[in-house]
N, C-alpha and C positions, 0 to 999 in steps of 0.2 A: 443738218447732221443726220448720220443713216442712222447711228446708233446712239443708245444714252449712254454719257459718260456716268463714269465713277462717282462725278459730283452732283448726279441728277439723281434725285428721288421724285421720279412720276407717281404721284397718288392714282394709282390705278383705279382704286374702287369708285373715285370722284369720276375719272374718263369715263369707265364703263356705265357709270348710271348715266351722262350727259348722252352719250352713244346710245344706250339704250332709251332713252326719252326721243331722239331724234328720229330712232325708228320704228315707232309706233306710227313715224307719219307714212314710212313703206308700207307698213302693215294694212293701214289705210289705204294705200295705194291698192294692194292687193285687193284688199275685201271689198272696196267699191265696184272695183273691175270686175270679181266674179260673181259679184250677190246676184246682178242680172241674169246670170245662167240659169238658176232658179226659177225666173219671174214672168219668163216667156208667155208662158202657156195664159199667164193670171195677166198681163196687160192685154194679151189680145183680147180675152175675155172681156175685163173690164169698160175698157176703150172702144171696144166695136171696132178694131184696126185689121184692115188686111197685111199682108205678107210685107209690102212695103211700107207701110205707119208702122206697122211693130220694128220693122227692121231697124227705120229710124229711129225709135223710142229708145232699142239700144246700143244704137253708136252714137246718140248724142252726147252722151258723157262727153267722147274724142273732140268735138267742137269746144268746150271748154277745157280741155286736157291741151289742148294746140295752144292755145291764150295764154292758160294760168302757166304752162312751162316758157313760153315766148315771154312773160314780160316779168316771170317771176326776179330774175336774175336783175335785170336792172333796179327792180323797186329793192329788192334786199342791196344791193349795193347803194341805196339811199336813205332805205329806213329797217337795215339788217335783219340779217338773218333767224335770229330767234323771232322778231316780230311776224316777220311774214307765216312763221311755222302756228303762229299763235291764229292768223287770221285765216290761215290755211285749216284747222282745227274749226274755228267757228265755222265755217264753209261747208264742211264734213257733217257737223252737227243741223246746220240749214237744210240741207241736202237729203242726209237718212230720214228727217223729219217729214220734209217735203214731199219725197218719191213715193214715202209709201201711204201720205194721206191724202194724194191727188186725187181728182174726180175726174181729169179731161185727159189727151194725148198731149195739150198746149204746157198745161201746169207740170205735168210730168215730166216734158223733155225740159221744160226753164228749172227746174229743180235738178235734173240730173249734169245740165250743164253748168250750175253753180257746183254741182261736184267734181267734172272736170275740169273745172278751174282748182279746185282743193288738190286734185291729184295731179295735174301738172305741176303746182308749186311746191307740192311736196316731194315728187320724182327729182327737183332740183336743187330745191333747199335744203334735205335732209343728210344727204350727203358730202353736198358743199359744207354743211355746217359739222358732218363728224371728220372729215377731212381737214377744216380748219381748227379744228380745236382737240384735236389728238395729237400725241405724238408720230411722231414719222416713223419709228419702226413699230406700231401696232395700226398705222392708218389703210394699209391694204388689208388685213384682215379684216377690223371696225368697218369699213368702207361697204367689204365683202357681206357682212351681216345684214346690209340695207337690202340684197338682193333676196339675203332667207326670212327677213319680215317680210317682204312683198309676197313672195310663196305662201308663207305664212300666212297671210293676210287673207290669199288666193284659197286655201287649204279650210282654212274655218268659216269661208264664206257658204263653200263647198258642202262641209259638215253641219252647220246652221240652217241651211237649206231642204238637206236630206231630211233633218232628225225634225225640222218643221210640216214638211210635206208628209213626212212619216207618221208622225202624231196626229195631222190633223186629216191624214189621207189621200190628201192632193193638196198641192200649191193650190189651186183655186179652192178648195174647202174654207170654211170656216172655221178661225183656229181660238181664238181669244177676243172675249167682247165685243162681237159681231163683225170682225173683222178678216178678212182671207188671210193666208197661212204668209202669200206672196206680199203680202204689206208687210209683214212684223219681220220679213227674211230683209227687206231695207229699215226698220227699227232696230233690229241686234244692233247695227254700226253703231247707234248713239252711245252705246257700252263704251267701246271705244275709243270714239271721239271723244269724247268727255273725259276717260284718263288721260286722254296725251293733250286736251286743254289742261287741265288741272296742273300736270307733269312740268307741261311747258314754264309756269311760275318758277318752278324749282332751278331752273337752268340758266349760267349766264349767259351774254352775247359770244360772239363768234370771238375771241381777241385779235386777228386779222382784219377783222372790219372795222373793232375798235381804233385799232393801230392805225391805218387805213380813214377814217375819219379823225383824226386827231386826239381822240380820247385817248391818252396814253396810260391815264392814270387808272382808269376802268379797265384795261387794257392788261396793264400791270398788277391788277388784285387778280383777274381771271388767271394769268398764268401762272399767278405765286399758288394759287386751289391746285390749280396742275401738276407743277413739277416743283415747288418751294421756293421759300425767297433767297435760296442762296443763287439760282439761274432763272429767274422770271423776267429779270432785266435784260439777262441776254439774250432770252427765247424774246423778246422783247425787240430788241435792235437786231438780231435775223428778220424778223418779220419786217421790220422795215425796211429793211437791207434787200429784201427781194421782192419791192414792189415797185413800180415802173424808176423810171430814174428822177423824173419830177416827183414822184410819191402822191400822183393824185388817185381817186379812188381808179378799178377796176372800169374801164367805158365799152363802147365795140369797136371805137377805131385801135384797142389793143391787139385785135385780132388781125389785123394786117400788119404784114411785111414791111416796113416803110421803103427798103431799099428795092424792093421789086415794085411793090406798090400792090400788090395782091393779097389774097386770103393768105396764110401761112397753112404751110404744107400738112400742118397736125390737127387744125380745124379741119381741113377735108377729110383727114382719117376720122375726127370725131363723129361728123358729120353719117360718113358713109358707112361706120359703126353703129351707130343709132337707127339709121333708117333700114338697113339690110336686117336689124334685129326686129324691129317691128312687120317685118316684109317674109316673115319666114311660116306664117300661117298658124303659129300657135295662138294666136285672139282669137281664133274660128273655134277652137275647143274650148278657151276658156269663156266669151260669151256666149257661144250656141251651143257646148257641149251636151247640154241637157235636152235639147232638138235635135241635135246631131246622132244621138243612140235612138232617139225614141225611133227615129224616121228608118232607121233599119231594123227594128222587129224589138227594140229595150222597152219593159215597163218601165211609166217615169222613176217610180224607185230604185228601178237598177241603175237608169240615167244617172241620176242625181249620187247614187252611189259610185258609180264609175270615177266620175268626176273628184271623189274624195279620193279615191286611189289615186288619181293623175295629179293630185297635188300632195299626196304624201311621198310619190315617186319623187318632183323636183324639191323637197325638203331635202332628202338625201341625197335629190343630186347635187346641193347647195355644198353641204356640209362635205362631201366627196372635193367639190374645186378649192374648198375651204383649207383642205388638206395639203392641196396638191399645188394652189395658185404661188407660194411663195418657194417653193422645189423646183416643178417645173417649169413655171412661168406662162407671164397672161398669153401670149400668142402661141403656144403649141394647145391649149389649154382650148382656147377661141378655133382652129384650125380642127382640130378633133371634132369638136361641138357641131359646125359647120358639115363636115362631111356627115358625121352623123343623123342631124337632121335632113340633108339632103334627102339620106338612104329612106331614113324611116316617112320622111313626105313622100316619095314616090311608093313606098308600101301602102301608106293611107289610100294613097290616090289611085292605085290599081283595087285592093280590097273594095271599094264603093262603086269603081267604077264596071264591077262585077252585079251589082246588089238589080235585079230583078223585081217587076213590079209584081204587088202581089193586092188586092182590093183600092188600086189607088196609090199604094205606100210601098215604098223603096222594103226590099225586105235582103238581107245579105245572109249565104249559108252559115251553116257552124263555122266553118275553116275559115270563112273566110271573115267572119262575124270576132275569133279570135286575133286572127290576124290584124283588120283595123284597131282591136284594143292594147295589142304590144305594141303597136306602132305608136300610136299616141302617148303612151305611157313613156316607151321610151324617147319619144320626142319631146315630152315635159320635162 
């Protein structure tokens, strides 16, 4: 159904907290991603790594970010949804601990790929789980919110970082307990982590998967918290009603066509969706962005300040599509977005490819030192 009937009493305040618990694991998404922006300068240091050890150090996360999203979706369609978010959460908590009391480049990059295991299965279970377990006329906005915790997440990684380098002087200073400023900028996560373990107690299963595994009866309390017992049974037999025709769980051979015998035409949109979005060169600002100002004439502090700005920009740009995604609609919406960053990557990309050496280091005029920071800002 698109809309609640007259006999539906959705207990909102119950959705919004289940929604809000699921996207603390965005938020984590975010803030793993960009705590490294920070941390540059202090792993090089620490590790003795040149340009390409550091470089590795922080795109490993992506090697376990490709895993934990690649296998997330089958293990939750076997041991659901909330459970994965739970172990996804321990992962988070392994991981902050791990990165920032590392000694080697070995211990460092196996700690941050148990974090990208955390952030892939949270990039897919979080969603899946407020999409399953909302209402259908508040599930694209709810849905929409998983994109302003990862911002979010992005944003206070950003400002944690600053206000640590800034108090202690520099990322590599010594900030607390004889420890650099760039370790305790990967300890803040355990804040975090730790409420959305905590959180995660509070929250039922997905009742789609319940359904979906034969608990009907578990199934049936989650959606009477939902919407009441006078339509729990109905939102109850929908769900069943729209899953395969044998009603077995969710597999991959769902995703083919059987009558062509191919992928289905909307897996390759998803598909080509996902990858063109990660292909748009926004992870170069948000893991290097703090390299990225220094190496044209930024002190780190202004770096690391920048960066707060470029994630306060896409909060508002969150809350802007928030406004506009269920008026306008997701493709004129996506279409804009697209053209836009085009313009503003090719602004980035001429601005730098102006920048002159200056003792060794890239150094870019005022004009055009402006110029690359509207551009990123508005491409965030």
């Amino acid at each position: 159904m698109d809309n609640t009937s007259s006999s539906e009493k959705v207990k909102h305040g119950f959705v919004i907290m289940i929604s809000c618990v699921a996207t603390i694991g965005g938020f984590l998404f975010g803030f793993d991603s960009g705590v490294i922006n920070g941390t540059v300068d202090g792993l090089q240091q620490a590790f003795n790594s040149d340009s390409v050890g550091t470089g590795f150090n922080v795109a490993s996360m992506l090697l376990g970010c490709a895993a934990g999203a690649f296998f997330a979706g089958r293990l939750a369609d076997v041991y659901g949804r909330r459970s994965l978010l739970i172990v996804a959460a321990i992962l988070f908590l392994i991981s902050a601990w791990g990165s920032g009391i590392a000694q080697s480049s070995g211990e460092f990059v196996f700690y941050r790929v148990i974090g990208g295991l955390a952030v892939g299965a949270a990039s897919v279970m979080a969603p899946a789980y407020i999409s399953e377990a909302a209402p259908a006329e508040y599930r694209g906005r709810l849905t929409t919110i998983q994109q302003i915790a990862i911002i979010s997440g992005l944003f206070f990684a950003f400002l944690s970082n600053y206000f640590l380098a800034d108090v202690a002087g520099a990322s590599t200073a010594e900030f607390w307990m004889g420890y650099q400023a760039w370790r305790w900028m990967f300890w803040i996560e355990l804040v975090p982590a730790g409420i959305f373990f905590l959180a995660l107690m509070l929250v039922p299963e997905s009742p789609r998967y319940l359904v979906a595994s034969g608990e009907n009866n578990a199934a049936l309390a989650v959606l009477t918290r939902i919407y009441g017992s006078a339509v729990a049974q109905r939102k109850a037999d929908e769900i069943y009603a729209s899953l395969a025709e044998d009603h077995h769980r969710p597999r991959l051979s769902d995703l083919l066509d059987s009558s062509a015998g191919k992928l289905r035409k909307v897996v390759w949109v998803g598909i080509g969706l996902a990858s063109f979005q990660q292909l748009v060169g926004i992870n170069v600002v948000f893991y290097y962005g703090a390299v990225l100002w220094q190496a044209v004439g930024f002190s780190e502090s202004d770096a690391l300040l920048i960066n707060v700005i470029s994630g306060a920009v896409s909060i508002a740009a969150c809350f802007i599509t928030i406004a506009l995604v269920d008026k306008v609609g997701r493709k004129p919406i996506l279409l804009v977005g697209s053209i836009g960053m085009a313009m503003t990557l090719s602004l980035m990309a001429y601005a730098f490819s102006t920048a002159s050496q200056v003792d060794g280091h890239l150094k870019l005029s005022d004009n055009m030192g402006l110029l690359a920071l509207l551009a990123a800002n508005r491409k965030a």
